[in-house]
N, C-alpha and C positions, 0 to 999 in steps of 0.2 A: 504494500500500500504506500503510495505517496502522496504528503498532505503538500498540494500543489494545486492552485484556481486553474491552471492551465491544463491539468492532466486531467483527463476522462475516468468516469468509475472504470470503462472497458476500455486501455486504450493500447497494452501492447502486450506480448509474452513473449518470452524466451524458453525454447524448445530443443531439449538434447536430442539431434539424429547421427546415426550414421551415416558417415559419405558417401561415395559410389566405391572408396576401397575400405570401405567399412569402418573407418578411422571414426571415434564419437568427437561431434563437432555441435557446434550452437549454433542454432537462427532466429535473429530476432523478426518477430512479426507485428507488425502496425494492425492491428484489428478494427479499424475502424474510427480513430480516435479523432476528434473533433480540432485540436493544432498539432497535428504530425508528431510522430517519432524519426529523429537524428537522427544516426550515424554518421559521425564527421564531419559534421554543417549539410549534410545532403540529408534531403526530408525522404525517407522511404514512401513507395508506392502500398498503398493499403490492401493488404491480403497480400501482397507478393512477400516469400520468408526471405532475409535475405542470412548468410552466412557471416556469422562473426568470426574474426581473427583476434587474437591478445595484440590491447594498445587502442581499438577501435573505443571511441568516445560515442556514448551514446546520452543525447540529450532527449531528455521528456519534461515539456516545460520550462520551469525553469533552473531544473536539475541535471549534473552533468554527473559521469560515473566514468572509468576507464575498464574497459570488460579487460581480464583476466581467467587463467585459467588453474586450476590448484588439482595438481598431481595426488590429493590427500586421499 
């Protein structure tokens, strides 16, 4: 949950898949959200997933994050 006037109740997820060589990877999906989910100053296409890499900033709002990946 993020307490944000700009963020949507529904406005994005992040989703563990495997890739096409099965490596488990993340993609962030915009669901629909009313001012855009970021990545890297670019506003993602709504419904399209897109693949995150570690270091990719992801803004929602007026909330910024650095996606990371933790081997734990």
């Amino acid at each position: 949950m993020i307490e944000d006037t700009l963020c949507s109740r529904y406005h994005a997820q992040i989703l563990q898949q495997p890739d096409p060589q099965g490596t488990i990877r993340y993609q962030l999906i915009d669901i629909g959200s009313s001012n855009g989910t970021f990545v890297n100053g670019q506003k993602l296409v709504p419904h399209q997933p897109f693949w995150l890499t570690p270091g990719n900033v992801i803004r929602i709002g007026n909330q910024e994050w650095a996606f990371e990946v933790s081997n734990c």
